[in-house]
N, C-alpha and C positions, 0 to 999 in steps of 0.2 A: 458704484465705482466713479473716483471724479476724473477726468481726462488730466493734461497738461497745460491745455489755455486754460478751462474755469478755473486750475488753483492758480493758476499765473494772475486771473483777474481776482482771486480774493485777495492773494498776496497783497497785491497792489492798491486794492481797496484799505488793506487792512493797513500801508503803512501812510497811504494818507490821512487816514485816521490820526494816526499817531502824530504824523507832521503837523496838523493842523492843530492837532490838540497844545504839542509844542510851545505852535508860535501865539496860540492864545496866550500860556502861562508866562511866556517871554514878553507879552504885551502889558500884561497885569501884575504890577507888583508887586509880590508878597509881601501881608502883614506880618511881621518877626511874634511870634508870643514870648512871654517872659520865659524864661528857661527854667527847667525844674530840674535839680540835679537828683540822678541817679544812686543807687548804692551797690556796687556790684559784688556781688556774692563770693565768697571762694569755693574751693572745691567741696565737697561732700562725700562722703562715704554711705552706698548703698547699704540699710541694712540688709536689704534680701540677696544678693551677689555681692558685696562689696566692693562693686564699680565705684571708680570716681567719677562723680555728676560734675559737672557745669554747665553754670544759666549764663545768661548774657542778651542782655536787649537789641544789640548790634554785634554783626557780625567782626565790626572794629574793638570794640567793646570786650569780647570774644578773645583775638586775638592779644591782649595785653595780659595772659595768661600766660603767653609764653615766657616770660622776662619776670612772674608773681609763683610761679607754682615750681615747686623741686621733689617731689616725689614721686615714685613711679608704682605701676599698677597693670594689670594685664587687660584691664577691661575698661574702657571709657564712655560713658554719654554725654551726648553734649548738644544743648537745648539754644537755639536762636528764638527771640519772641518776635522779633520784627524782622522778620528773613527777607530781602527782595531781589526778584532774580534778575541780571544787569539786562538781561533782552530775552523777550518772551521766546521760549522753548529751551531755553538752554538749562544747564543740567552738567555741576563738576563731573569731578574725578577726583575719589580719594586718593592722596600720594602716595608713593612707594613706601611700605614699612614692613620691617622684617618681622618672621613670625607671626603676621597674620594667620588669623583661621576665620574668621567674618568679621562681615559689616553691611550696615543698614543703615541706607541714606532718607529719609523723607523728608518731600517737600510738598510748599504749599501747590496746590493743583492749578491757583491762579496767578502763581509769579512770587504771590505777597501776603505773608503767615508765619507761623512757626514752621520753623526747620528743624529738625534733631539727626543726631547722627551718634551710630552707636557699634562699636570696635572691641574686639576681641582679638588676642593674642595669645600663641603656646607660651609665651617668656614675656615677662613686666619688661616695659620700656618706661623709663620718663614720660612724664607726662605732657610738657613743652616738646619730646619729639612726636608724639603721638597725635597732639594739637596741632603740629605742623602741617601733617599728614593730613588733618580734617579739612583745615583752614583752605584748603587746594579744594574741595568738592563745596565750598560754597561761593570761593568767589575766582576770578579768573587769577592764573600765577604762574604765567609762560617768563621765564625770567629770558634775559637777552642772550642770545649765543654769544659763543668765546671761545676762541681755538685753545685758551690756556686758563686756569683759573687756581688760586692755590685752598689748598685744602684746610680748613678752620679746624680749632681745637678752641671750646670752648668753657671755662672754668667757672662752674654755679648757670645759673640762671639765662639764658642769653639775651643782652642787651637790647634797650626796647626801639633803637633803630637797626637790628638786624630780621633781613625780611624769614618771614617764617618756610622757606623752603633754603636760605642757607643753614638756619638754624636746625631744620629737619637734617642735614647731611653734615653738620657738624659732628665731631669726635671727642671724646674725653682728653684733659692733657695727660693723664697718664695711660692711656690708647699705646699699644704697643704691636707691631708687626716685626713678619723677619722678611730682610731683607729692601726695605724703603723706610724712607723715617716715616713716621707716625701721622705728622700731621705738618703744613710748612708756615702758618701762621696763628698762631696763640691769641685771644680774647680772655684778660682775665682782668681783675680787680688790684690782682699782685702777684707776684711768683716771677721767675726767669722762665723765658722758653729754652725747648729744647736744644741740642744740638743743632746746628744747620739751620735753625728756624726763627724767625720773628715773634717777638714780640709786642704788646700795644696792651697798653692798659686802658680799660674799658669803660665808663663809666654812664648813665642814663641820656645824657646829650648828646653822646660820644666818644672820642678816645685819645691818648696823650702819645703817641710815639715817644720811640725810646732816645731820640734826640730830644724830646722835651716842647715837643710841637703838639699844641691843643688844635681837633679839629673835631666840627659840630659836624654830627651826623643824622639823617631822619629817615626812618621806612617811607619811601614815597607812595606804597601802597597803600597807606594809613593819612598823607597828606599831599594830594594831589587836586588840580581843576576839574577833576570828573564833573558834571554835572553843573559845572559856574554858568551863571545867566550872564545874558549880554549887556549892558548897561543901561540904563532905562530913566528916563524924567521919573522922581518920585520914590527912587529906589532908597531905602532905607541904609543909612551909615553907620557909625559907631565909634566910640573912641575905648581904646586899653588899656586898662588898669591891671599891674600887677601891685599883687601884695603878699607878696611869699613871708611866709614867716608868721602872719599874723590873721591869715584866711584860708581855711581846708580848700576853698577852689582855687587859690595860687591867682588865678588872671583870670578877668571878666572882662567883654563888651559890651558896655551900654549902647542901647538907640539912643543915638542923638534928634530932635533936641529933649527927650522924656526923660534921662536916664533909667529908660527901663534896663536891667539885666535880659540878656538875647539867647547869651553863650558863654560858658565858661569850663575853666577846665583846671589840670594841676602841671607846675613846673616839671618837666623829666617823663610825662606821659606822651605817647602815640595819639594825636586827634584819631574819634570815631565818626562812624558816619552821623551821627545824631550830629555831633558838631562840623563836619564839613558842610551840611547840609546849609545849617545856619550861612556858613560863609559865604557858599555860593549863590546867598541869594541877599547879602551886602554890596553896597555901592562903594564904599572906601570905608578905609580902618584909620583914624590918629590916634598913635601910640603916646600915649603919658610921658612913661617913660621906663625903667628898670626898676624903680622902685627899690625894696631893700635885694631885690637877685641879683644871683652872683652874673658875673658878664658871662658865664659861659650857658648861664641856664635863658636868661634874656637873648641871648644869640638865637640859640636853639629854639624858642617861642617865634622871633622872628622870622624865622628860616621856615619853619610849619607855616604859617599864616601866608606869608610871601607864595611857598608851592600848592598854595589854594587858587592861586591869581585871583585875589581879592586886593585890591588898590592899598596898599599898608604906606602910611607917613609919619617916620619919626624925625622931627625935626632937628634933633641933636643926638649923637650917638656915642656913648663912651667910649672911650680910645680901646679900650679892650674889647669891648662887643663889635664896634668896627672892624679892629683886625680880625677876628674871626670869621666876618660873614663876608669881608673881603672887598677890594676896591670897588670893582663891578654893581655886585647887590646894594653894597654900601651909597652911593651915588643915588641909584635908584630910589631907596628906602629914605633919601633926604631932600630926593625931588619934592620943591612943591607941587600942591594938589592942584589938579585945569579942571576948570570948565567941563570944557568941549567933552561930550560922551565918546566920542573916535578916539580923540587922545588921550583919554584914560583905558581905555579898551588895549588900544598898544601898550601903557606905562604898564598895566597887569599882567599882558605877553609877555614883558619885558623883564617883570620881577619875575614870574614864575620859570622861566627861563632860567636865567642866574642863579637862582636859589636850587633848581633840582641838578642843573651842571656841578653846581660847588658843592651841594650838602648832602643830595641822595646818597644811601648809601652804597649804593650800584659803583660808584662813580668813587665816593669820599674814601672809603675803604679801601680800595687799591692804590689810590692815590697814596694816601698818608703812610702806604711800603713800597713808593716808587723807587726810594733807595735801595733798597732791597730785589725788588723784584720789579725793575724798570717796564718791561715791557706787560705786566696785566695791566697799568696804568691807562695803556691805550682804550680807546673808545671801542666797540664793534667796528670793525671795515665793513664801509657803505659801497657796494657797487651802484653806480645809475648806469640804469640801461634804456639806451633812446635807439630807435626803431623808427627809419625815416627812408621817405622817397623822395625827399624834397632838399636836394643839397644847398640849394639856397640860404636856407634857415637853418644850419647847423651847428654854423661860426657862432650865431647867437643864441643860439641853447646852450652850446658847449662851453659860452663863457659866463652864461649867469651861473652853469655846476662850478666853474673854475674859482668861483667868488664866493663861493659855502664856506661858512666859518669851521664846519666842521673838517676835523684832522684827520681822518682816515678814510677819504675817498678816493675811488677809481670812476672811469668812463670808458663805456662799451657802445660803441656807437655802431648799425647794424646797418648796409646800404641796402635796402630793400630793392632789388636791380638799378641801379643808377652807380655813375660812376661822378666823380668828385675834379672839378676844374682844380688847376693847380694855385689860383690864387685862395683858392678853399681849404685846400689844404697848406697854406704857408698861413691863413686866419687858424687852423688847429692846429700847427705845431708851436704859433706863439703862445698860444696859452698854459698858463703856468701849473697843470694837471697835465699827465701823458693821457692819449686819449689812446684806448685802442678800438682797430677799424677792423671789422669782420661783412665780406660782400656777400651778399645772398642771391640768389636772382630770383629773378621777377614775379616767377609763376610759384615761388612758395607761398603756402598761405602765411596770411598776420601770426597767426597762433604761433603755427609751427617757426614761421622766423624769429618772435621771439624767445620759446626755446630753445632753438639753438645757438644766438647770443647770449644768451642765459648760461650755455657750455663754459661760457671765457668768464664769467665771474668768478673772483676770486674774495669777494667780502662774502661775512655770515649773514647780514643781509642783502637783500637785494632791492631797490626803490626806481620803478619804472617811469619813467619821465617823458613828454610830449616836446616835438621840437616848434611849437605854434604858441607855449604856454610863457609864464614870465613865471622866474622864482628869485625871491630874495633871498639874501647872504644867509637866513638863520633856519632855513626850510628842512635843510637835510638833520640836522639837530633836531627840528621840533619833533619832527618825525622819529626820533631815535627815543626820545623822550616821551612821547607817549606810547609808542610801542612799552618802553618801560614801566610808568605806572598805571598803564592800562591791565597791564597782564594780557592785550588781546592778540591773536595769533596774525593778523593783519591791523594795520594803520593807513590813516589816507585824512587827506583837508578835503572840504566841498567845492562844488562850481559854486563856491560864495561872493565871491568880487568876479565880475564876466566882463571883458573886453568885448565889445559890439564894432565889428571892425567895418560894415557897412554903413551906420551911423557914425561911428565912431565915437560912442560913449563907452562910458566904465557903469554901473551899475551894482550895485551891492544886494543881494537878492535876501531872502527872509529864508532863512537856513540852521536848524540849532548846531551847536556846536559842543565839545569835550563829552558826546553820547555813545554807546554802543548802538552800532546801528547796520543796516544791510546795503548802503550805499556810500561810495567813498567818489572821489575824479578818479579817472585810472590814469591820469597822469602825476598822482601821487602816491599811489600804492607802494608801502614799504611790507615787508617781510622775511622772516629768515629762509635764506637759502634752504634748509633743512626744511623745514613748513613746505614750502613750497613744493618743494621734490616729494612731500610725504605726502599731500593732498592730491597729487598728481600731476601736477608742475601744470601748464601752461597747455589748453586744449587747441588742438590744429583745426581752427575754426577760419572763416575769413574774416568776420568780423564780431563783435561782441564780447571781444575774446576777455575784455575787463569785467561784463558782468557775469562771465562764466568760469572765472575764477576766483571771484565773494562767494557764489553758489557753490564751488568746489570746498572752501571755508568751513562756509558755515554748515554744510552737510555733513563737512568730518566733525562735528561738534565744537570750532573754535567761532572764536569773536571778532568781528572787524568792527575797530573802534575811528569816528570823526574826530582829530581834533580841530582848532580854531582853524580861521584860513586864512588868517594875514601871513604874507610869503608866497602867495600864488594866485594868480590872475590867469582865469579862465577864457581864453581867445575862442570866438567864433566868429567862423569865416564867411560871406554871402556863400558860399557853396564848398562841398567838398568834406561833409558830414555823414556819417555813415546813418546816426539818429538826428533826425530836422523837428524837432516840435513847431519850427517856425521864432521868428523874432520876438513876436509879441507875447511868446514865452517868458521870456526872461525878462521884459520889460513891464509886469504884470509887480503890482504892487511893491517895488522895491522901497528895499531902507532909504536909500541914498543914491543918488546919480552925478557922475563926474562926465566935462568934457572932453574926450579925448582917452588918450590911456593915463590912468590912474599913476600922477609921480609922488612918490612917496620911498624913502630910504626903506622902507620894510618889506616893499616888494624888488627890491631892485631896481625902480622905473626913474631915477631922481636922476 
């Protein structure tokens, strides 16, 4: 029998391990090999059951199935050769699908193998719904809550940036019920929608609303920074060539200066993990140029690359690819290339940002029927929830939230017995966010006080915030955003950048980053309200109460993902720590050290 300290100590052994392994391969730059292109199989027909088979080398690879395959079948297998599991232990869940009668999941016993997964049904589904359904047990596909969402009708095949769990809940357009319409927004190639209902014609990049407005769209689940390495002396570049029209890979990267081929792919497809991988272990990308592609297919190349945060520079943009990927990206993606590893490190923050805001299809699909249906347009509502006994510092937490770019926040500020001078309160009624004030007293524990400010939320997330921390304008976003193409049931940045406010340095500490992993700051912790109240909300502990709810997480089987951590500076105080590793903690082999607190527009501190 093992107690609870030795696994606490293997834990802890085991994920030093990990970290250190980390920051070796973050040290070491990957050699890129030539790329060998793949040939991906279609489906099959078993002769012994006459299941349809499908293989697939990547689980991304996999998924471009949904958008290739239109027949339907009662039984499916379906084979990963290179299966890897985002964080050791973990283990889907096949998604909901009607008329089940089994299923049998196998995975590899060390993370990293073949996967197969094999589904039976009383009644033939589609095959792309049924693939949906799989796609959910092998990698993570918690999509964002949303008090409202409108219901897809999807005509043929579904388009290959629709994520595979709208696509699993999608309906036929000729879907007919009594008493509600059918369905309240249409995806097709051609046809009129219903009565009552939207329209949008659909096409591999994206979709053309019915005013005649072209907008690029991309599964960010299929093109996101999972995994992007930090930027490194030595790191291998590349510049992009497309050649549609006259090359079955559509666009390739060359290493610069060899022009070896790295990576390459085809116009109008989903990147796989074979190729993000590539990406994420590039140093910048110079684009050619469009070549013979049409502006909407070079857009849409653009926009994948860019939600890699891979450094992408095209130096001239055609007026029509421009407008489509929009003032913002567009700016970006014409910035010259620096130097300095820091300032490329933000420039890659900064595309990847813009690109999943404008292009994901989370986001681009509601948008582009705002007319319509103005209000799914909006983002998730973010509550922050800040839990303080220090009225002092409140004015200046409350107004780096008040300076989030993001449009759908609230502030629940919690007085943990303490009561509020009146020039403190006339510092939070000027700021331009309503803040509201819930008193606790004194003798409730941490835990319990902050579930019950956790009561007064009213976003479907919720993101707990420190009043000692600093956050930049774009924190509550990033956070929204990799909750998004993580799929993970928690998100959070690292004590990466740490304020040493006895010395008074800034320090940048050796921390990976865009990983699934079991440690996040708890003063960055994002999550949906629903999550949260499901795993058991908020344990009435006095302290620790952050790392006892990643363990609430991760026990229910969900994922807490790190991403980057520019936008937030981790203050530590001479005293008044509940964990003290001591200083020379954090001053122990850093990246970088600054004097002072770190000014910089990305963290707020300028």
């Amino acid at each position: 029998m093992v107690t609870a300290a030795p696994a606490r100590v293997v834990a802890g052994l085991r994920r030093r391990v990990r970290r250190w392994s980390r920051r070796l391969r973050d040290a070491t730059p990957r050699r890129l090999a030539p790329w060998q292109e793949t040939v991906a199989a279609g489906p099959a027909r078993s002769a012994a059951d006459g299941a349809v088979e499908l293989a697939a080398t990547t689980v991304g690879e996999l998924r471009r199935h949904l958008s290739t395959t239109g027949e339907s079948t009662d039984r499916l297998r379906v084979v990963v050769r290179e299966w890897e599991t985002p964080y050791p232990g973990w283990s889907g869940r096949l998604g909901a699908l009607p008329y089940l009668t089994g299923h049998q999941l196998t995975l590899p016993t060390q993370g990293r193998g073949r996967a197969e997964v094999s589904v039976v049904l009383a009644r033939p589904l589609p095959v792309p719904r049924i693939l949906a359904a799989v796609l959910a047990a092998l990698r993570p596909d918690a999509p964002l809550p949303t008090p409202a969402a409108a219901l897809l009708a999807v005509g043929g095949p579904p388009p290959p940036w629709l994520p595979a769990r709208d696509a699993a809940t999608a309906v036929r357009p000729d879907a007919s019920t009594d008493g509600v319409r059918p369905y309240d927004l249409r995806l097709d190639r051609a046809g009129p929608a219903g009565p009552g209902t939207v329209g949008v014609a659909a096409d591999p990049v994206g979709m053309t609303t019915a005013d005649g407005v072209a907008v690029v769209a991309v599964d960010a689940s299929a093109a996101n920074p999972r995994g992007r390495r930090r930027p490194a002396r030595g790191q291998p570049s590349g510049r992009l060539t497309v050649t549609a029209g006259a090359d079955p890979t559509s666009w390739r990267i060359d290493r610069t200066p060899d022009e070896v081929t790295v990576v390459a792919g085809r116009l109008g497809e989903p990147l796989d993990d074979r190729q993000t991988r590539v990406l994420a272990d590039l140093g910048a990308v110079t684009a050619d140029g469009p070549g013979t592609a049409a502006a909407h297919e070079y857009a849409g190349l653009l926009a994948q690359l860019a939600m890699t945060g891979v450094p992408v520079h095209a130096s001239a943009l055609p007026p029509r690819t421009a407008a489509l990927l929009g003032t913002e990206l567009t700016a970006l993606l014409t910035t010259a290339p620096v130097a300095d590893l820091f300032a490329r490190e933000i420039h890659g923050v900064r595309l990847r940002r813009a690109a999943l805001r404008r292009h994901a299809s989370a986001f681009a699909l509601p948008g582009a029927v705002a007319g319509a249906y103005p209000s799914l347009a909006r983002p998730p509502a973010v509550t922050a929830l800040l839990l303080t006994r220090r009225p002092d510092r409140i004015v200046r937490a409350v107004a780096d939230l008040a300076a989030q770019t993001y449009p759908e926040l609230e502030i629940v500020v919690g007085l943990h017995g303490v009561e509020l001078r009146p020039e403190v309160r006339a510092g939070l009624d000027s700021q331009s966010l309503p803040v509201h004030l819930v008193s606790l007293p004194a003798e409730t524990g941490f835990g319990a006080a902050l579930g019950e400010i956790t009561r007064y939320a009213r976003g479907s997330l919720v993101t707990k915030v420190d009043d000692d921390d600093r956050y930049g304008p774009e924190h509550v976003w990033d956070l929204v955003l990799a909750r998004h193409y993580s799929g993970a049931t928690l998100v959070g940045k690292g004590a990466e950048f740490v304020h040493l406010e006895a010395p008074d340095l800034t320090v940048r500490r050796q921390m990976a980053s865009e990983i699934f992993t079991d440690v996040v700051a708890g003063g960055t912790m994002l999550l949906g309200r629903g999550d949260l109240e499901a795993v058991g909300g908020w344990r009435p502990v006095p302290r620790s109460v952050d790392r006892a709810l990643l363990d609430r997480v991760l026990g229910a089987g969900g994922l807490v993902y790190r991403t980057h951590g520019f936008g937030f500076v981790y203050t530590r105080h001479a005293d008044g720590h509940t964990w003290d590793p001591g200083q020379d903690y954090f001053l122990r082999n850093p990246l970088r050290r600054w004097d002072g607190l770190l000014r910089h527009e990305e963290f707020g501190t300028r």
